[in-house]
Residue, then its C-alpha position, 0 to 999 in steps of 0.5 A: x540805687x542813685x536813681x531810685x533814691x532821686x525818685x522816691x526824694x522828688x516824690x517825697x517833695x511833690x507830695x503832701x508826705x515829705x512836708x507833713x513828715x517834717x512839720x509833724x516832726x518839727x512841731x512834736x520836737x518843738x512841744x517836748x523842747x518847751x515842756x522838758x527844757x523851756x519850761x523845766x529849766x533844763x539844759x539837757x536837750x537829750x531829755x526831748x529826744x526821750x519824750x519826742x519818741x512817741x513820735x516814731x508811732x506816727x512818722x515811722x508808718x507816714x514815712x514808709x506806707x507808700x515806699x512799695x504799697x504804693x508800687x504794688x498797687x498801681x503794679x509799677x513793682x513788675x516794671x521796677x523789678x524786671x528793670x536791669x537793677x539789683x533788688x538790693x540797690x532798690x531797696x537800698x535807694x527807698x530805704x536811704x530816700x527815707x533816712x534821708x527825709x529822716x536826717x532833713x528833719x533832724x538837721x531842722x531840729x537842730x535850731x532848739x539846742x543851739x536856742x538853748x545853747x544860747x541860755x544854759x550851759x548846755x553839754x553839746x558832747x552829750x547832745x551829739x551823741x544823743x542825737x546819733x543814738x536818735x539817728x540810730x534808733x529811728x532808722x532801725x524803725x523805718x527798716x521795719x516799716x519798709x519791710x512791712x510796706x513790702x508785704x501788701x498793696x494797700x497803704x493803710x495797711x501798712x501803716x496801721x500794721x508798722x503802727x502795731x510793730x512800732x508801737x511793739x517795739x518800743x513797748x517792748x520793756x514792759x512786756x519783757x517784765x511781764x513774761x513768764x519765767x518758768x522752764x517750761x514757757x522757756x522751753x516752749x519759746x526756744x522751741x518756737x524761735x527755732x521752727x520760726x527760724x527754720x521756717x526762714x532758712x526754706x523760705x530763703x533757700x527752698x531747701x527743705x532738707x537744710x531747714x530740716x536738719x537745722x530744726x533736728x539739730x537745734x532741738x536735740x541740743x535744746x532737749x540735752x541742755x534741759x535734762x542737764x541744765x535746766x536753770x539755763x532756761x530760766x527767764x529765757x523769755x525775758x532776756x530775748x524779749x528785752x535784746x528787742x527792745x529798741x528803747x533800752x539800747x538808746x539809754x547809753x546814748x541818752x546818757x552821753x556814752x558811746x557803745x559799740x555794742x549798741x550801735x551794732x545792734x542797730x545796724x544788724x537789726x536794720x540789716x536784717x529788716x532790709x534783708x527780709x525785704x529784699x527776700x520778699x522780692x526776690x520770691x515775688x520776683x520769681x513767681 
C-alpha cells in the first residue's frame, strides 16, 4: 500500500493536477472567506466551509478522474493487478494518496481562520470541528469518484460522470423533498432496492441461488409488511432518499456538535464506495 501511495503522491506533484487542485481549492476558500466572514463581519469560519461546498462539483472529479482511468487506458492496470499486492492495499494507497492531497489543501486553508482569529472573537471549538465534518464530508466524495474512475478508461468520462453523482449527492435534500410519498411509489422502491441489492450479493459471490433466496425472502416480507401494515410505507422514498444525503449529516458538524452517528455514517459510506471498487478489480482481475 505504501509504494502505491508514493507513486500516485510523486504523480500528484509532477503533474499540473496536485497544484491546480490545491490552487483551485485555495482561491475558491479564499473567495467564500471574503464574502461570508471579511465582508459579512463574521467570525463563524464554518459559514465558509458551507458555501465553499460547491467546490467539491469540481475538485472531487479533478482529483480522482485519473487515479485507475488512467491505469486503464495506457493498460498499466494488467501489471498493477498481476503484481504480488492486495487489491485492497491498491486501492487503499490511491484512495489515501487522494485524501492526502485532500488534508495538504486544507491544512493551506488553515491561514483564513487564524486571519480571522486575528480580528473577531472567533469559536476555534467550533471550527475544529466543522473542519473534521469538512474532512469527512470530502472523502466520502473522493470514494466515489475512485469507484467511478474504476469503471472506464477515458478520464473525461469519469470526470463528467463523478461530476453528475457529486452534484447528486449534495442535491440530494432537495430531491428527497420532491419524492413521492404514496404506498404504492413506496412499494415499487422497496422493490427495486431489493433486486439492486440482489444483483449485488451475484455479482460478488456468483451465487445465484443465495441472491435468489435473499430476493424471495425479502419480498415475502415486504408483501406481509404491506397487506398488515401499510402506513409503514409511507414516505419510504423520502427517508431513503435523505439517509444519502451527504450534506445533511454535515450540519451538526456546521454547528460545532459532534455525532457519533455522523461520522459513521461517512466512514461506512466511504467504505463501501471502496469496497465496489475493490469488487470491480477482482472480477476484471479474474476475467
Amino acid at each position: 500500500m505504501l509504494s502505491i501511495f508514493k507513486k500516485e503522491i510523486r504523480t500528484y506533484f509532477t503533474t499540473i493536477t496536485g497544484y491546480g487542485f490545491l490552487g483551485f481549492l485555495v482561491l475558491i476558500t479564499g473567495y467564500f472567506f471574503v464574502s461570508q466572514n471579511i465582508a459579512a463581519a463574521n467570525a463563524n469560519y464554518n459559514e465558509t466551509l458551507a458555501g465553499s461546498m460547491i467546490m467539491f462539483l469540481i475538485l472531487v472529479p479533478v482529483l480522482t478522474m485519473r487515479l485507475f482511468a488512467e491505469e486503464t487506458r495506457q493498460k498499466t492496470d494488467q501489471l498493477l493487478f498481476s503484481a504480488p499486492i492486495k487489491i485492497t492495499d491498491i486501492v487503499g494507497g490511491k484512495f489515501l494518496a487522494a485524501i492526502a492531497l485532500y488534508l495538504i489543501g486544507i491544512a493551506i486553508t488553515l491561514v483564513f481562520p487564524f486571519m480571522l482569529s486575528r480580528f473577531g472573537d472567533m469559536d476555534w471549538g467550533m471550527t475544529i470541528v466543522g473542519l473534521f465534518g469538512y474532512f469527512m464530508m470530502g472523502a466520502c466524495l473522493i470514494s466515489v469518484g475512485l469507484f467511478i474512475s474504476v469503471l472506464t478508461d477515458n478520464q473525461i468520462v469519469a470526470a463528467a460522470a463523478t461530476f453528475a453523482v457529486v452534484f447528486v449527492l449534495l442535491m440530494m435534500d432537495n430531491i428527497a423533498s420532491s419524492a413521492p410519498i404514496t404506498v404504492a411509489a413506496s412499494l415499487i422502491f422497496v422493490t427495486i432496492i431489493i433486486l439492486a441489492i440482489a444483483l449485488l450479493i451475484y455479482s460478488s459471490t456468483k451465487n445465484l441461488p443465495l441472491a435468489g433466496i435473499f430476493t424471495l425472502l425479502c419480498l415475502v416480507i415486504t408483501g406481509v409488511l404491506y397487506l398488515f401494515k401499510p402506513n409503514l410505507f409511507d414516505g419510504v422514498i423520502v427517508s431513503v432518499l435523505g439517509w444519502f444525503s451527504v450534506l445533511n449529516r454535515f450540519e451538526n458538524f456546521y454547528m460545532g456538535i459532534v455525532s457519533i452517528s455522523d461520522i459513521i455514517y461517512y466512514i461506512t459510506f466511504s467504505l463501501a464506495f471502496l469496497y465496489l471498487t475493490v469488487n470491480v478489480i477482482e472480477k476484471r482481475r479474474w476475467s
